[in-house]
N, C-alpha and C positions, 0 to 999 in steps of 0.2 A: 484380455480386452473386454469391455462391459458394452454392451447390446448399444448397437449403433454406433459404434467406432470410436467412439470417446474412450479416451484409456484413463480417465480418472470418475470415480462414484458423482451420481447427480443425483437431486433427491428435487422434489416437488413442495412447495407450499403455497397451496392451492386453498387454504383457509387462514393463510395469515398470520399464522401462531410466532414461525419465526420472524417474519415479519416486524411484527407489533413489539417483539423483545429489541427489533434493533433499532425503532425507529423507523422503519423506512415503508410502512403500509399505509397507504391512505381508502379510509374507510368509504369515504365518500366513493371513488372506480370501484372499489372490491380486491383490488391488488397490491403488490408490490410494487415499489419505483425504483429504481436502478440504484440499486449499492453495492459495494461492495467491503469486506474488512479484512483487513492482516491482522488475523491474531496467534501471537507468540506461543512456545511450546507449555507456556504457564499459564494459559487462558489470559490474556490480557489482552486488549485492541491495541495493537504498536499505529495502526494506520486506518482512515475510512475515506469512503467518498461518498456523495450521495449525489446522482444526477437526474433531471427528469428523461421521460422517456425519449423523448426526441434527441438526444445526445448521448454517440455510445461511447464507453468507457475504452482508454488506452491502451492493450495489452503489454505493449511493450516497457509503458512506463509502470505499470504491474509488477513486470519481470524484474526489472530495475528494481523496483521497493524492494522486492522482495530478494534481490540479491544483497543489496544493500544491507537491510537487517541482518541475514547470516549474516554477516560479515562484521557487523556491530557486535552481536552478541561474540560472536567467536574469537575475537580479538578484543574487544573494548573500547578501538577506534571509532569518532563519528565519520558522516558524512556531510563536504560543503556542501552548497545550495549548487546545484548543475552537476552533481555527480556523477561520473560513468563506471561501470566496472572496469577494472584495472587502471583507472585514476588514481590519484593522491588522496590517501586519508589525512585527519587530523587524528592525534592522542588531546583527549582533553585535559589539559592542564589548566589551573588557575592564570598562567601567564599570558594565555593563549586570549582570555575576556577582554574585546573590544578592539584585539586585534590582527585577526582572522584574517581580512585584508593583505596586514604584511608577510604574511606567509603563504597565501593562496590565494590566485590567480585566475577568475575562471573566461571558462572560452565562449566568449559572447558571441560566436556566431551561432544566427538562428536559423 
């Protein structure tokens, strides 16, 4: 467990540096604005978000991406739009273009 009960590394940037690589520092405050990225085990950005301060970010729909992607990469299946874990995937075929629809259903309640 790392100092303060957080069980995963935190690091500071408090000058911006990573900041400014991602976009999300504005010069003008002196700070960061609220982002965050999923990036794959190839260094690639698969996801980002960027939100002002006043609006905090969703953890659970976090978890979700980020279940989501395993499960992309490790099968090759995507995900519809409203996906849950242990949902229905799709296999991407050519057959599948423009009709996504007839084979999947999603659950519109909100």
């Amino acid at each position: 467990m790392v100092n303060g009960g957080v069980p995963f590394p935190m690091l500071s940037d408090s000058g911006g540096r990573i900041g400014r690589v991602y976009g999300v520092y504005d010069e003008g405050a002196g700070v960061n604005i609220r982002g965050r990225f999923l990036i794959d085990p190839d260094g690639i950005i698969q996801a980002m978000e960027v939100m002002t301060p006043s609006v905090g970010r969703n953890v659970t729909e976090l978890i979700r991406q980020i279940q989501a992607f395993h499960h992309v990469r490790k099968t090759g299946e995507v995900m519809p739009s409203g996906w849950q874990p242990g949902r229905e995937t799709l296999i991407p075929v050519p057959g599948l273009v423009g009709k996504v629809w007839e084979v999947w259903k999603p659950d519109m309640a909100f």
